[in-house]
N, C-alpha and C positions, 0 to 999 in steps of 0.2 A: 538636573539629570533625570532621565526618564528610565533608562536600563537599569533593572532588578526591581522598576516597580509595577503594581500592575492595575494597569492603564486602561481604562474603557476603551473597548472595542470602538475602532472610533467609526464604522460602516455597518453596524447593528440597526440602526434606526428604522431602514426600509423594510428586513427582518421582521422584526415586533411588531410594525405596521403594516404588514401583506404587501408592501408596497415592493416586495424582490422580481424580480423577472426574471424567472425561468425559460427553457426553452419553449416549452410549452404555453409561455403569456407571450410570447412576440408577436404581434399582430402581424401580419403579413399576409398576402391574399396568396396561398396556396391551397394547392390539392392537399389531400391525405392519403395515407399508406398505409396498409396492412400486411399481414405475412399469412398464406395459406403453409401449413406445419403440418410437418408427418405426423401422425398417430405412432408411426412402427421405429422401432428403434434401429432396424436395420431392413433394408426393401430396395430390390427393383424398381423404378419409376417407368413403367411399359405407357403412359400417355397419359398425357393432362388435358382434359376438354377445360373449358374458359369459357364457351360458348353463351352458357344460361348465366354468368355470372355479369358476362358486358351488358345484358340486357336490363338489368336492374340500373332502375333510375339514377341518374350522378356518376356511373363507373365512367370510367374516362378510355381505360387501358389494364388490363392485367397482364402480368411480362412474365413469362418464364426463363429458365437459365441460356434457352437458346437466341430470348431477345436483347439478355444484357449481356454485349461483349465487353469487355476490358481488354487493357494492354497486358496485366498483371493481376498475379492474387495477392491475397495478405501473406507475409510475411513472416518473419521475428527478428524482436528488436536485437540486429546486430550491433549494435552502441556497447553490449554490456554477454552478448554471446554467439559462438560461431557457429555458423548455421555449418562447416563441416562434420559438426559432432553431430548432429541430427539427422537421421531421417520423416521427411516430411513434405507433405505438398502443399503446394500453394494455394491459398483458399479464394473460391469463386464469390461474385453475388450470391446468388442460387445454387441446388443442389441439381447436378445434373446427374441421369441413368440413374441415382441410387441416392439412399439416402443413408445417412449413419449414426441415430440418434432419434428417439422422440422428441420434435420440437423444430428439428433440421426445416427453415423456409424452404419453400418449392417455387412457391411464385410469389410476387407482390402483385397487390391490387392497388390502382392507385381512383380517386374518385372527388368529387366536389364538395364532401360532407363526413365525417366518422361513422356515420350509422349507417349511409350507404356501403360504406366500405365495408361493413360487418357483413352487414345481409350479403355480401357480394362474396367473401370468403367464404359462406357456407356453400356456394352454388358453382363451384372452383370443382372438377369430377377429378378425381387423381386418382389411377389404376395402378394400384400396388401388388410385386408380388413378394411377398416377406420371406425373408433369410433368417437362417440362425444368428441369433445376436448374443454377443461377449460381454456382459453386464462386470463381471469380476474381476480385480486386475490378474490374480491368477491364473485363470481360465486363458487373458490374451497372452499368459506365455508358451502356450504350449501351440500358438499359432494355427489351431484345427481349422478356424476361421478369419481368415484375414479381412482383415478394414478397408485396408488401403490396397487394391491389388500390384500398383504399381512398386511398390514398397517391398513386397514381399515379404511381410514380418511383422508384427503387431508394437515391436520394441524397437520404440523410436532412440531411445539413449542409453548408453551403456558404457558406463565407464567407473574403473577402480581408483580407488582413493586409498594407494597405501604408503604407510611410514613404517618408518623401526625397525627393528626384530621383534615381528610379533609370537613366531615360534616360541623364542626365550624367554617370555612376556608369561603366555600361557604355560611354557614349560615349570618359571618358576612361583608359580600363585598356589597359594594355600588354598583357595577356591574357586572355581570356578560354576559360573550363574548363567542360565540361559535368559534371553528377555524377548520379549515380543511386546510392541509397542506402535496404537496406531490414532492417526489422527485422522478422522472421518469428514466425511464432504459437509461442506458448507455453505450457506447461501449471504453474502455480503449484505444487502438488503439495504441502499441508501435509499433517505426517503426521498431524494428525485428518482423516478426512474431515467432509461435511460433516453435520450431523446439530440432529433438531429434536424436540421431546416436545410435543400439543399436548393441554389440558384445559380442557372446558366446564363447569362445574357453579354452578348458580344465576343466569345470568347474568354468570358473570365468567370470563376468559380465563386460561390460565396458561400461560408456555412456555419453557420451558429451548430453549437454541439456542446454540448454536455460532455466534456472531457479536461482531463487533468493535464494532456499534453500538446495542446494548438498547435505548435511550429512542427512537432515530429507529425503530430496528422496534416500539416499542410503538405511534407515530405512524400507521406507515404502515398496522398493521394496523387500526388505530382507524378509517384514511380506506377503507380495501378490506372492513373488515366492518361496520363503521356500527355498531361496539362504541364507547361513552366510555373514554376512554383511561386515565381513573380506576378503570376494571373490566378493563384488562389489566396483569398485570404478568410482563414480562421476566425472564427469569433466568440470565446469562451463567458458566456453570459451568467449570471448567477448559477452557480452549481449545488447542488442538495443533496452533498456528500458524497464519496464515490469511493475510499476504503481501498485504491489502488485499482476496483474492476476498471474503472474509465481510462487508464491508460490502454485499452487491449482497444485496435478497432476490429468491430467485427463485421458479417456479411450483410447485416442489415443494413450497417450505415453505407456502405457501399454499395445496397440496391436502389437505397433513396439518391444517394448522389447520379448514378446511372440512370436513373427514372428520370431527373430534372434536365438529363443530359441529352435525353434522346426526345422526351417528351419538351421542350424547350420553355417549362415552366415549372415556377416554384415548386417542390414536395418536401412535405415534412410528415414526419414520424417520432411519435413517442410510446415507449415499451407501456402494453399495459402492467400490473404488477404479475400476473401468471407468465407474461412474456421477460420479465425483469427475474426472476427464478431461475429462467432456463439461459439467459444471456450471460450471466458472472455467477458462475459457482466455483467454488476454491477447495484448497486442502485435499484429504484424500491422499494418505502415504503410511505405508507401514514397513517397519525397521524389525526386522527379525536375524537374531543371531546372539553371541556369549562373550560376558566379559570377565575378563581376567583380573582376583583382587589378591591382597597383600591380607593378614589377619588383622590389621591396622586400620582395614580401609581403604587403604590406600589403590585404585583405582591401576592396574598397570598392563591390560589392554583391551581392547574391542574389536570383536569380526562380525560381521555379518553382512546381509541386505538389507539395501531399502529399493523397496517399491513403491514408483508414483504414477499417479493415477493422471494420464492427462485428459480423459474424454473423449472423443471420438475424432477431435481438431488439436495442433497446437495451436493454441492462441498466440499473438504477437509477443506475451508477458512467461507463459508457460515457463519456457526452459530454463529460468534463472533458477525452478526451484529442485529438482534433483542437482543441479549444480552447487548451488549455494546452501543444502540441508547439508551434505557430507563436510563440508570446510568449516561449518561452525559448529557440530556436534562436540568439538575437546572444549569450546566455551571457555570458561577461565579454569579449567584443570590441566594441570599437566600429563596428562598421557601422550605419550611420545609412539608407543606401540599401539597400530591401528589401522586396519581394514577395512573397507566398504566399498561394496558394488552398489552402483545405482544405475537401476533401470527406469526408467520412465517408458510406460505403454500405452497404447488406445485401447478404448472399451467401449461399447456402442452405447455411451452417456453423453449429458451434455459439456461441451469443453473449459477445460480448469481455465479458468484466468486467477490475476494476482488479487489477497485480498490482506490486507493490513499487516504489517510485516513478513509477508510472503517467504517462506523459508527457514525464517527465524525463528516464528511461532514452534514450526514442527523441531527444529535441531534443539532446542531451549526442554521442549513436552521430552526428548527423549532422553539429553543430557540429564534432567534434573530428577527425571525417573527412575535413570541406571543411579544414579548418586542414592535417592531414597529405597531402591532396591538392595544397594549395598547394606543399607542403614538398617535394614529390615533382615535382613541375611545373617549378617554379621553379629545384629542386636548390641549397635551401636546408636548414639545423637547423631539425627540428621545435619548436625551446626559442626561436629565435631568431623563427619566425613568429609564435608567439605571444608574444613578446615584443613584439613591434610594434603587436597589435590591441589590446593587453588596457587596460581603461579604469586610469585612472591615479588613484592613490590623492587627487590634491589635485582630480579630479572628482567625489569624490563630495561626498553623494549623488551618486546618476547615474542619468537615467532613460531606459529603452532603447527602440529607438523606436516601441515598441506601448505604452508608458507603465509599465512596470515600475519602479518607484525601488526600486532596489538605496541601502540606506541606508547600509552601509558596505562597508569588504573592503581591503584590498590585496596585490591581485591577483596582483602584480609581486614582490612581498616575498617573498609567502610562496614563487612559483612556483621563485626563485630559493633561497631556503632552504630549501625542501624538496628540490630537487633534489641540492643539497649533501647533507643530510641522509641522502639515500635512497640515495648514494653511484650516482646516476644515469650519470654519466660517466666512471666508473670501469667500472661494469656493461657499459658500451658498449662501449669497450677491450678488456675480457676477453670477452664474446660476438665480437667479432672477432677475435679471435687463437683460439677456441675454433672459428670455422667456416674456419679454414683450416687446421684439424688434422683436416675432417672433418665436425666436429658443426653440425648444424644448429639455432645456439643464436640465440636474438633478443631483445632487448629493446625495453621500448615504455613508451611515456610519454603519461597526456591529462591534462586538465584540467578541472573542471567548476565549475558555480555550478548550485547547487539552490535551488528554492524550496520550503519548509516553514515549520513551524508555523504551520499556515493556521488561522484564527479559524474565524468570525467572534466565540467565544467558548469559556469551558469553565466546567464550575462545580467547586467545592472544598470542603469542609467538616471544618474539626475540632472537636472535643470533646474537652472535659478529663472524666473521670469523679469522681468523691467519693474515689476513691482516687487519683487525678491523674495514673491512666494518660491514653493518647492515644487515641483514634480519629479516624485522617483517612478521608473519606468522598470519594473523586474522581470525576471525571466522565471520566477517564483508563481507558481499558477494556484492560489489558495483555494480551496475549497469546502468552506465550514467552518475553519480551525483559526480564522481570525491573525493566522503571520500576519497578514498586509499591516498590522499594528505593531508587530513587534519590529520589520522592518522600519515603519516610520519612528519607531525608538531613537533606532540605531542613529540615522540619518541626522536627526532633530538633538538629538548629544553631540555628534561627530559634528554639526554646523553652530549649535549654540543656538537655534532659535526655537522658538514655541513649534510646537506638535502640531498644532493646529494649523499651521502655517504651509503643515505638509501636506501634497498629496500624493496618493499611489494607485498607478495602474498596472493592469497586469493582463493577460490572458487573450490579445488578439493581436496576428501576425502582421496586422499593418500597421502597429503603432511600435510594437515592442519588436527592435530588430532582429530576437535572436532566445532560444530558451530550451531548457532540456524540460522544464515543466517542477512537479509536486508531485514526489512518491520516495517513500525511501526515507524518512522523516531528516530530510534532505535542507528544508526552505529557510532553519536559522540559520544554517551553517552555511550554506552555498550561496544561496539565493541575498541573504542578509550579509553577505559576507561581501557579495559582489558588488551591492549597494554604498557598501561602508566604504569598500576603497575609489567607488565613482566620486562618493560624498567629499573627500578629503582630496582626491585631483580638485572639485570643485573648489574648494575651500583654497588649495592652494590659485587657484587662476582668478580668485577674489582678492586674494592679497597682489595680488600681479599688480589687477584692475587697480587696489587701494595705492599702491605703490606711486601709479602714476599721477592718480587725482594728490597725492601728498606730495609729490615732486622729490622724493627720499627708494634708494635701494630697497627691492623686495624682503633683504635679509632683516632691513629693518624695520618691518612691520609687525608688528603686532596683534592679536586678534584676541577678544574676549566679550563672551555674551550680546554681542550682535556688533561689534564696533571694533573699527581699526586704528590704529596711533601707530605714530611714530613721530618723534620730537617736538612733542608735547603738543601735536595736531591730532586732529580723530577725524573719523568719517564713519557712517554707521552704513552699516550692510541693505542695505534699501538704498541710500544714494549711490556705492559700489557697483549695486544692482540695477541700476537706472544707467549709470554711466557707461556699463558695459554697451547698451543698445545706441545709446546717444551718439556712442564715440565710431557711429560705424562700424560694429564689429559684430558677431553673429551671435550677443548674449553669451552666458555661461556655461558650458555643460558639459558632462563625460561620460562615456561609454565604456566600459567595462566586461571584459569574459575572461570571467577569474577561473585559472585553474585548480581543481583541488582534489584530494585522495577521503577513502573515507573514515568514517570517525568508530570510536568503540563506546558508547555509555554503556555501563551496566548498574545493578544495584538488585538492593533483597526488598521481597515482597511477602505481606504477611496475610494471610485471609484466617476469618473464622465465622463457620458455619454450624448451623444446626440443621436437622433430619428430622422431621418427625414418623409417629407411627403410621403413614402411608409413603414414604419411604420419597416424598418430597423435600426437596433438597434449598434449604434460604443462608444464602451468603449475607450476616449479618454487617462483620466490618472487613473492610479492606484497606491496607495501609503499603506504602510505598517511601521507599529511599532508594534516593536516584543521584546517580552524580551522571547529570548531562550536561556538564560545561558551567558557562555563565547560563544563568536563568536571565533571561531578558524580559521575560512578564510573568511571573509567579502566575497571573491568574490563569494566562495561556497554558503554563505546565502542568498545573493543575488541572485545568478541563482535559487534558491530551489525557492525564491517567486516568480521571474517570471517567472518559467516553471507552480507553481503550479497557480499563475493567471490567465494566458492563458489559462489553462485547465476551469479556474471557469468561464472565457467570454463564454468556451467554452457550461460548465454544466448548464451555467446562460441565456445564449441567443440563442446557436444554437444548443447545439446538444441532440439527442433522438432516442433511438434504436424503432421505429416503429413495432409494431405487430398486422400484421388484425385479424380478428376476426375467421380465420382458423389457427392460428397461423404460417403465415408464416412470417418472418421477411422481412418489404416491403422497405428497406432502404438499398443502395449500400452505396459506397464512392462517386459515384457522385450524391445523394444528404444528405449522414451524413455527416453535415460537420463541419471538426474539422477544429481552429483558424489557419491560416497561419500568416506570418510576415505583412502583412496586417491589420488585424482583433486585431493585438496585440497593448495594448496601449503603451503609455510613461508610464515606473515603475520610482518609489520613493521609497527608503530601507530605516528605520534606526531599529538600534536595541538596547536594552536598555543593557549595560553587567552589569549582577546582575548572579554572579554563583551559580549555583544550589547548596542547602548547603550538603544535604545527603546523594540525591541517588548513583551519580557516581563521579570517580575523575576529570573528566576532567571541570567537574561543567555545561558541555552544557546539555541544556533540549530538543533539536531537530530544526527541523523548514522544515522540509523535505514535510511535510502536510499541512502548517499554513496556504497559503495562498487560496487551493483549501477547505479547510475545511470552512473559513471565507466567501471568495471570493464569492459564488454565491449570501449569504445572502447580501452584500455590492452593489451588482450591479443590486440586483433586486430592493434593495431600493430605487437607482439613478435613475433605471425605472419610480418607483413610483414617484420619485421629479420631473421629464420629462413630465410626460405625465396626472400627477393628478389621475391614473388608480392605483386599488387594485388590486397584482399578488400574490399569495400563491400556486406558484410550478414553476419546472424547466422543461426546459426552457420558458422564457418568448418569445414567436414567434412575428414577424411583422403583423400576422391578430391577436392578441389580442391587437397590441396598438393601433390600430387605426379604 
């Protein structure tokens, strides 16, 4: 058996040895492209000369918005939201008449060299005349200045989120608390940037690209170029992380495709990192309003706003997240009385895309705030408040009162055996006897409930070969996180044979028939789900095959560790698999597009931190309990927490996309700074295996997000225990604690 242990990555190798291919190692004889970018975060575009910039040696063409026509703009992903709740336009290549953001492309320059291409940007003349620009989310509600003129309105969504009687909610509490709570912008930061190869030739499209989702970008370019989608094919090549920004396309990659389309020759383009900043930035929402409590604790209602920030564009990813913060803020508490308005607006910055649990992070930061604000209020145990809300195991199912059916959990079990576990009240003890000797030591505790493995579907496919190797074919688009391993687990159980035997591909539209992609921490549950029941159709049309080579009924076959019997004959799964080709018949295989809904892990997380006297903030340990299903590779879940940890010291203490009040983004990489191995603490895994009972086969519920979703709220709280200081936003910086 290979599931629950954990398995060398079995596609590492080229990794450790440079030998990975990037978009940017494809050899291929193309041009290159660059982006001429506004300076102004908001401007008239009165004329763009090009003239001195063709003249520089290697330019080929530089194209303004008026030479790339399309059929269409970008979009939003309709799969998961309705583009009638929104208002919004559809995004061009290019920035025509105006721009709406520093950083907004004006023109591509495309050329025979990269350093042509530079010198050739600088010599691009673009006559601007600048506008008042809406840097605040604030400021775009009062609509003085509008973004979008066609729009007429800065507030692209607007919708209430209410339950209960919340009147009698508020009417009957012992107190009532105001809170304000916010989550600040972010910069994803995968170490690929972001990069795309585009080729026209005969009719048909080709394009390597740095993205998590091939078949939905073969889709989308199909609707934006009025290409059949049978004449483009995607091709997802090593990818160097992407945190959810790479599912968003945006106008660059759709210049490059339009440059190879008119220009009848290869372009490619890869972001530099000051161009990777301004391409996927995230977060950016704050929740202002008062909750209603019990003198118990007890949690019994919430109103207010939330405000989200989307940038100056929606991106294709955008709208899931003022939709999806209001649905999961009651989290595992039972508050049934509950209000919230969410607006999402534009602001002349650059546009939100999605970044590692998109939505989650922020409903998780607010719920486990108001819980520890309770705790602080009331001058009660933070273990003890939430002990009171949390819905109780013999409720469920339990549906929450935006209509979420959480199908299982217990809540209460684990929060209490995890805390045991994690030696949480011990840690308390010694951080207090440690800050009266001096140190400014804290500990902190949250809780969360995620939603993942979101459908609406995934596809799968195995084959057995004449030699009765494996190839699974997934619709699972991995990127970093090493599934492709936990998938050939599955597979390699579910068939009986060696691991090694397996192969997996994944990630281009001409091999792989069909795929929703990697986001969502989605790929054990859907993706490996999908696989698992191609694997066992397979498994059954082997014993078909055995059936006939033993001259005995299918019912009476038997199968065990590579070999079939029945009446006291065998035949082992290699002849099986020979025979199938032999006997005239098209080999082995199945295809699969499993339906599925999505899944709930949650679990408690514990950090502890010290401060010192410059008000420098080091997350020493960080400990996790998680009940995400079956663990199909310990080592896999483990790295998922502490990649997504390191990201929360990161969301939690240091990092923040800075924007002045002309909107220019005032923050490099030398001083956004993301957690090195330094900055990272000592991790503690455990996970509870309790298999999901119905959404998918494999019984996992994710964990890909768990610990950046939890994570900031856990280590602001440690802040709190540190320093005796109230923090209600991220990051928590060294001139607030001291």
């Amino acid at each position: 058996m290979y599931t629950g242990k954990p398995i060398k990555r079995l596609y590492d190798d080229k990794f450790v040895n440079g030998k990975s291919t990037y978009v940017d190692d494809i050899q291929i004889s193309a041009y290159y492209a660059g982006f001429v970018r506004s300076p102004y975060a908001h401007a008239l575009i009165k004329s763009i000369d090009v003239s001195d910039a063709l003249k520089v040696q290697g330019i080929v063409a530089v194209f303004t918005a008026k030479d790339l026509e399309v059929k269409e703009g970008i979009g939003i992903w309709t799969t998961y939201e309705d583009p009638k709740l929104w208002k919004f336009v559809k995004r061009k290549p290019l920035a025509d008449k105006k721009v709406r953001y520093a950083g907004e492309p004006v023109a591509i320059v495309i050329g025979t060299d990269k350093y042509s291409v530079r010198d050739a940007i600088d010599k691009v003349n673009v006559d601007y005349e600048r506008l008042p620009a809406i840097v605040k989310m604030e400021d775009s509600l009062e609509d003085k200045v509008i973004i979008h003129e066609e729009l007429k309105t800065n507030v692209a969504f607007d919708q209430t989120y209410s339950a209960g009687n919340l009147e009698n909610a508020f009417k009957n509490a012992d107190k009532v608390i105001p809170v304000e709570i916010t989550n600040n912008r972010l910069i994803p930061s995968p170490m690929e940037p972001r990069g795309i190869i585009a080729r026209y030739e005969g009719g048909f499209l080709t394009v390597w690209y740095s993205t998590q989702v091939p078949h939905t970008a073969r889709s989308e370019f199909s609707r934006i170029f009025g290409i059949p989608s049978s004449k483009i094919r995607v091709i997802m090549p090593d990818v160097g992380g992407a945190f959810g920004s790479k599912v968003n396309i945006l106008p660059e990659d759709i210049s490059v495709i339009a440059s190879a389309i008119k220009l009848g020759r290869p372009v490619r383009w890869t972001a530099t990192r000051s161009e990777e900043m301004l391409a996927s930035e995230a977060r950016h929402n704050t929740f202002k309003g008062e909750i209603a409590v019990s003198r118990e604790g007890r949690l019994l209602g919430i109103r207010g706003d939330l405000l989200v920030d989307l940038g100056a564009y929606l991106t294709y990813t955008a709208p899931l997240q003022p939709a999806i913060i209001p649905l999961m803020i009651p989290g595992p508490y039972k508050v049934r009385d509950i209000h919230i308005r969410s607006r999402a607006v534009y602001t002349n910055t650059p546009p939100i895309t999605m970044y590692r649990g998109a939505s989650r992070p922020e409903a998780t930061f607010i719920i486990e705030r108001i819980m520890s604000i309770i705790a602080d209020e009331l001058k009660l145990d933070d273990v003890r408040v939430r002990e009171v809300n949390m819905v109780r195991t013999d409720e469920m199912p339990y549906t929450n009162p935006f209509g979420l059916k959480y199908d299982s959990g217990d809540y209460l079990g684990l929060l209490r055996e995890g805390l045991k576990a994690l030696k949480y009240y011990q840690l308390k003890g010694w951080a207090e006897e440690e800050r009266k000797k001096g140190r400014k030591i804290g500990v902190g505790m949250a809780f969360y409930l995620e939603i993942s493995g979101f459908g609406p579907w995934e596809f799968g496919e195995v084959r057995v070969s004449e030699t009765g190797d494996v190839l699974i074919i997934t619709g699972g688009t991995p990127h970093g996180q090493g599934t492709e391993t936990a998938i050939a687990q599955i597979v390699a159980d579910t068939l009986q044979i060696d691991i090694n035997r397996v192969k997996v591909v994944w990630g281009d539209t001409e091999i792989v028939a069909a795929s929703m992609g990697t986001y969502g921490s989605r790929t054990a549950s859907a993706a490996a789900s999908a696989a698992l029941v191609a694997a066992k159709e397979v498994l059954e049309k082997m014993k078909r095959t055995a059936a006939k080579i033993l001259n005995v009924d299918v019912e009476e076959v038997a199968y065990s560790n590579g070999e079939f019997s029945a009446g006291g004959k065998k035949v082992s799964w290699d002849e099986v698999a020979a025979s199938s080709y032999a006997s005239n018949e098209p080999g082995i295989y199945a295809q699969v597009t499993l339906s599925g809904d999505v899944t709930f892990p949650y679990g408690v997380h514990v950090a502890v931190v010290e401060v010192d006297d410059y008000g420098i903030i080091k997350v020493i340990d960080y400990k996790a309990y998680d009940d995400i299903g079956v663990v199909i590779n310990p080592a896999l879940a483990e790295g998922q927490i502490h990649g997504g940890a390191t990201q929360a010291v990161g969301q939690a203490t240091l990092e923040e996309a800075i924007i002045n009040d002309d909107g220019q983004l005032v923050v490099t990489y030398a001083d956004y700074f993301i957690p090195t191995a330094v900055e990272t603490p000592k991790f503690e895994s455990h996970f509870v295996e309790k298999p999901h009972p119905s959404a998918y086969p494999t019984g996992a519920k994710g964990v890909g997000e768990a610990a950046l979703i939890v994570g900031p709220a856990v280590i602001v709280r440690a802040i709190e225990d540190a320093t005796g200081k109230r923090f209600n936003k991220t990051p928590v910086r060294p001139e607030d604690v001291i």
